[in-house]
N, C-alpha and C positions, 0 to 999 in steps of 0.2 A: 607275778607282774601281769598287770590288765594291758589288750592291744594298745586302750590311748597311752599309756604310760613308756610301754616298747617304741611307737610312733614321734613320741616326743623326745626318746631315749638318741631314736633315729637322726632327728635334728640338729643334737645336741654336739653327735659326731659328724654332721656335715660340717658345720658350723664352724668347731674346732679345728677338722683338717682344712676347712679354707683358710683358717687364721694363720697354721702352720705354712701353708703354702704360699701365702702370702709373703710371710715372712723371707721364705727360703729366694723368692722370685727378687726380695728388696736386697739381701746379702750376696745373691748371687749377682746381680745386677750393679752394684755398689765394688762387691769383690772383685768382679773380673775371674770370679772363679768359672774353671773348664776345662774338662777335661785334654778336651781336644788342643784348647792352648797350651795347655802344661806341657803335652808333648813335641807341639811345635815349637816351642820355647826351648827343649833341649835338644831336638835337631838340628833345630835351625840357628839358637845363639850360644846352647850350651847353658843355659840358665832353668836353674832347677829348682824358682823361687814358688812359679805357681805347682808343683807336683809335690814342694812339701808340704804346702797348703791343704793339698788332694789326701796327704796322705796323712796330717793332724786331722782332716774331716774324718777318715775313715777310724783312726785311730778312736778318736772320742764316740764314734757308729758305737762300735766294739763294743767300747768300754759299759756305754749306758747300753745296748741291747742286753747285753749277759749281768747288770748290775739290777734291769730291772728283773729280770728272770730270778737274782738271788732274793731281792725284794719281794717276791714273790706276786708281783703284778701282771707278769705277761710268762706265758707257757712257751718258752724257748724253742719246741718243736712244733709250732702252728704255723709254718709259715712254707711258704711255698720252697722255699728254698732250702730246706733242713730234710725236704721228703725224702725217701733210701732209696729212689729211682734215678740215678748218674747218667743222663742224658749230652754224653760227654761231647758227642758230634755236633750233637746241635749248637749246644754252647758251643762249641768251638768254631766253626763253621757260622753260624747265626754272628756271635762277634765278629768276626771276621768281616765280616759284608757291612755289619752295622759301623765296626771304625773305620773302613774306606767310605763308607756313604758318609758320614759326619764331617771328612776330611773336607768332600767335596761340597757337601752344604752348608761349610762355613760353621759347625758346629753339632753338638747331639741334639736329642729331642728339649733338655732341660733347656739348652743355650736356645733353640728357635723360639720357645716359648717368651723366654724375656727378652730378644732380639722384637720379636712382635710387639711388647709391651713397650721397649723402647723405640719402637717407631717402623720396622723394618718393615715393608712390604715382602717382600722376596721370602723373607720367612717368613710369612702366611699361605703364602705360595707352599713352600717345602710340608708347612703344617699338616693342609689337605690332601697334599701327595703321601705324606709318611702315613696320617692315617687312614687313607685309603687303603693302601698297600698292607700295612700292618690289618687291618679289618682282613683282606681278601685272604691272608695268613693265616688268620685266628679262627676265620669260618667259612672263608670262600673256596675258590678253584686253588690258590697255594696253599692251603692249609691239607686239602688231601693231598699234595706232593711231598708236603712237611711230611706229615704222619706217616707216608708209605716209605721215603726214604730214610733219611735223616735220625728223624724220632724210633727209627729202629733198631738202632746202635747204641746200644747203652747199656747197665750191668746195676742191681742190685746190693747197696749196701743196708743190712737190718739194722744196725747202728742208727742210719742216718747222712745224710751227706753233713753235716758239722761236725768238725773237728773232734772239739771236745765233747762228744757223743761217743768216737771211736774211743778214746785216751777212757772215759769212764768206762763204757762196755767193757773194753780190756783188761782193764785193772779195777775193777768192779768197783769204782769210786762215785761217790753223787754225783750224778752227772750236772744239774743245779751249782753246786761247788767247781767243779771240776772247770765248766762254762767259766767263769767269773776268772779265776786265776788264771784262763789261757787268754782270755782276752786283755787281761789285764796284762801281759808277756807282752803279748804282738802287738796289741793295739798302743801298749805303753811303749815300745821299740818304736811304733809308725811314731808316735808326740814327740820322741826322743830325739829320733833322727830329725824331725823337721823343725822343733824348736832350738836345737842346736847348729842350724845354718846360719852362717855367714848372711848379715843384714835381713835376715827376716822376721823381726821381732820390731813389726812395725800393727798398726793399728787395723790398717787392711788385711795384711796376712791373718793374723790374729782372728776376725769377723770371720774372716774365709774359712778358716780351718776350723774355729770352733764351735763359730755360729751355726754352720751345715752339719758339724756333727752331732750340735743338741738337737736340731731341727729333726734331724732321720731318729736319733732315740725319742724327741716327742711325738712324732707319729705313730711308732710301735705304740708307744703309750696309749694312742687317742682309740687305736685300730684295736689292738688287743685287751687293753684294759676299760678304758670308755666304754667303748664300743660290743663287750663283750658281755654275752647273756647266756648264763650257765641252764635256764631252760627255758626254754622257747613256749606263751603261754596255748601256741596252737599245736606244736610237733613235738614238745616237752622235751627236745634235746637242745645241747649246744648251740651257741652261734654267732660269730661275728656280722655285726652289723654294718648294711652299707657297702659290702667288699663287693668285688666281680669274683674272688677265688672264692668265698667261703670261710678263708683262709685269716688271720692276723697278717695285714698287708702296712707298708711304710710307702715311698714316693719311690715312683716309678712313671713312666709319659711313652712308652711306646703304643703299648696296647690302649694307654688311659686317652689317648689321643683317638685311638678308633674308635672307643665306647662313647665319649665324648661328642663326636659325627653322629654316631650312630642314635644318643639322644636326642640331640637337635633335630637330625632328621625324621624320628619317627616321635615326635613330643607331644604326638596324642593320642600314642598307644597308653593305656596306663600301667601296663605289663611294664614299660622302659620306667625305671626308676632312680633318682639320684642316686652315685653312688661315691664312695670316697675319691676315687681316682680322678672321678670328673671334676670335681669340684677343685679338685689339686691344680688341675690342669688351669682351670678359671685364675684360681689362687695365685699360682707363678706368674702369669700375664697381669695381674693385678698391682703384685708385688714391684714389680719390675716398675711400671708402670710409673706407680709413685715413687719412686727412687728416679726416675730416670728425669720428671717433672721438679723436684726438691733439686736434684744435683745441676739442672737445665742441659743434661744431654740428649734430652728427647730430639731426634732427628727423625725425618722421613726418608725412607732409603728405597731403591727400587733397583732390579739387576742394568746391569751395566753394558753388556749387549747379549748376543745371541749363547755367546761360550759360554757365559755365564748362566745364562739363563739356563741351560741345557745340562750344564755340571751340576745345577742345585736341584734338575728336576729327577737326574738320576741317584744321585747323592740320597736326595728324600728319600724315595724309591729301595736303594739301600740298606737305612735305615729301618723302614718299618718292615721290610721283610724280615731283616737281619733281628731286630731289635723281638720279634715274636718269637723268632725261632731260636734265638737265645734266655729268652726266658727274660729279659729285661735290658736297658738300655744302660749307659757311662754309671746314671745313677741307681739304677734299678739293682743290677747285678755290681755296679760299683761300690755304689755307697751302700744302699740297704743289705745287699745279695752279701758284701762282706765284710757286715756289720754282723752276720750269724754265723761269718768262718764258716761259710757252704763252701765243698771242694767244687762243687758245679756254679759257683760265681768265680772264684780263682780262673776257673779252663775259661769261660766268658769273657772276664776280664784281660786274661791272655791273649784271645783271640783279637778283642777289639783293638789291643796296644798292636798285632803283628796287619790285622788289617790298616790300622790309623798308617805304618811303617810303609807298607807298598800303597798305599793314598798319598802319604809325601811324596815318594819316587813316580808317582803318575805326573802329580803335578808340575814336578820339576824336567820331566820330560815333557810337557806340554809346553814348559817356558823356554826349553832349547829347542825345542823345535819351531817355535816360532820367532 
């Protein structure tokens, strides 16, 4: 493969992941899909309609991450989240902060982005605070706090952190094989459970849950298979193209939110280069956009006094510290993170459900209190 051919190769996957994202920003914006409301839904009315939704998207993640892997399109162990380094604190801790900051900013990184799209001022606000914060995580003054404390707590699996990594190591089975039938257990369990609810086999639920879970297997596809160049015609090794990891990446907005800034801002280094994430990020606000203009709920929103203001700047804040230091945000470590049966998306997602939990109890001590 000649540079212009690679160049154009390059293209082809921004291209794709902004169609992806697009997409994702017009279902999630039409759906009402979120994480953060699924769980207020079952706090607050006991209705468990958007969380089976969450959990058909994740279910069908599963299903097509480990189908394309048996298809033999994308290498199951390329991705950031499959590495045998269990950074259990961070996830755990990083969620944690990232579902109390979402509580309070009205939403995760994926919701601000189509909240923008649909008209919200106040999340554009949150936008440049999360990715400020998440940048000064990733490379600034919290990012050596990160490393020295946090990121030092953690244990080596040579398996892998995926699941069916251990189960084949163990039982010395293809681990190819092995992927496919366990996903197809659990992630057929997560379908089962939430298309077997009471009234949710409605037309919305349905886009929510299935639409988001083709959406995360077609970007494995775009990122790992598209995107992927088995020799590089200058370093003759390996290479996904387009990524910030290096790595086979799907949709994630915490950190892609700071790379994001960080192009804008520096847009005539030529060193800064488009990269899949960015474009995602464009993608979702896009998406949203026309769904919001088609459906005519585009409104303009702006915070509503000073508490408000002040909940969503720390809330942001939250987030993109949380969402770095967990290794990805609601959908990062949600939807993609456990689309590969990583044990270090499960502790993430853990985290984020027990912070989202004492974000409700804040809240509602600020409403009796007042």
């Amino acid at each position: 493969m000649e540079m212009a051919d690679l160049q154009t190769l390059q293209t082809q996957v921004l291209w794709a992941a902004f169609a992806v994202a697009t997409v994702f920003g017009f279902i999630t914006q039409r759906s009402h899909f979120c994480t953060m409301g699924a769980l207020s839904d079952i706090v607050n009315m006991g209705d468990w309609t958007r969380m089976r939704m969450w959990a058909l998207a994740v279910g069908v993640a599963m299903i097509g991450f480990y189908g394309l892997a048996w298809l033999g399109l994308i290498d199951a162990s390329q991705s950031i989240y499959t590495t045998g380094r269990i950074v259990w604190l961070s996830a755990l801790v990083g969620g944690g902060l990232f579902g109390f900051g979402m509580v309070l900013a009205s939403g995760c990184g994926s919701k601000t982005l189509v909240r923008i799209g649909a008209g919200s001022l106040k999340s554009l606000v949150v936008f440049f605070v999360m990715g400020f914060t998440a940048f000064a995580t990733l490379r600034g003054v919290l990012a050596v706090l990160r490393v020295n404390t946090v990121d030092k707590v953690a244990f080596d699996l040579p398996a892998g952190a995926a699941v069916p990594s251990w189960i084949a190591s163990g039982w010395g089975l293809d681990p190819v094989v092995t992927g496919l039938l366990v996903a197809l257990m659990v992630g057929g369990a997560l379908a089962a459970w939430a298309l077997l609810g009471r009234d949710f086999l409605t037309a919305n639920n349905l886009l929510g849950g299935l639409g988001l879970g083709l959406v995360i297997t077609a970007m494995w596809w775009v990122s790992g298979r598209l995107g992927f160049v088995a020799e590089h015609p200058e370093t003759l090794e390996s290479v996904y193209l387009a990524t910030n990891t290096g790595r086979m990446e799907s949709l994630t907005f915490t950190a892609p939110m700071a790379y994001a800034l960080d192009w804008v801002i520096f847009f005539s280094d030529t060193s800064k280069l488009l990269t899949l994430s960015v474009v995602a990020v464009v993608g979702v606000v896009v998406g949203a956009f026309v769904e919001a203009l088609i459906s005519r709920s585009f409104r303009w929103e702006g915070f509503h006094n000073t508490q408000d203001t002040a909940l969503h700047l720390v809330g942001a804040a939250c987030m993109g510290v949380g969402g770095v230091t967990a290794l990805g945000c609601t959908v990062g470590q949600g939807l993609s993170g456990l689309s590969t049966l990583s044990l270090t998306s499960a502790i993430a997602v853990t985290g984020i459900v027990l912070g989202s939990l004492l974000g409700f109890r804040f809240q509602m001590w600020l409403l009796e209190r007042e």
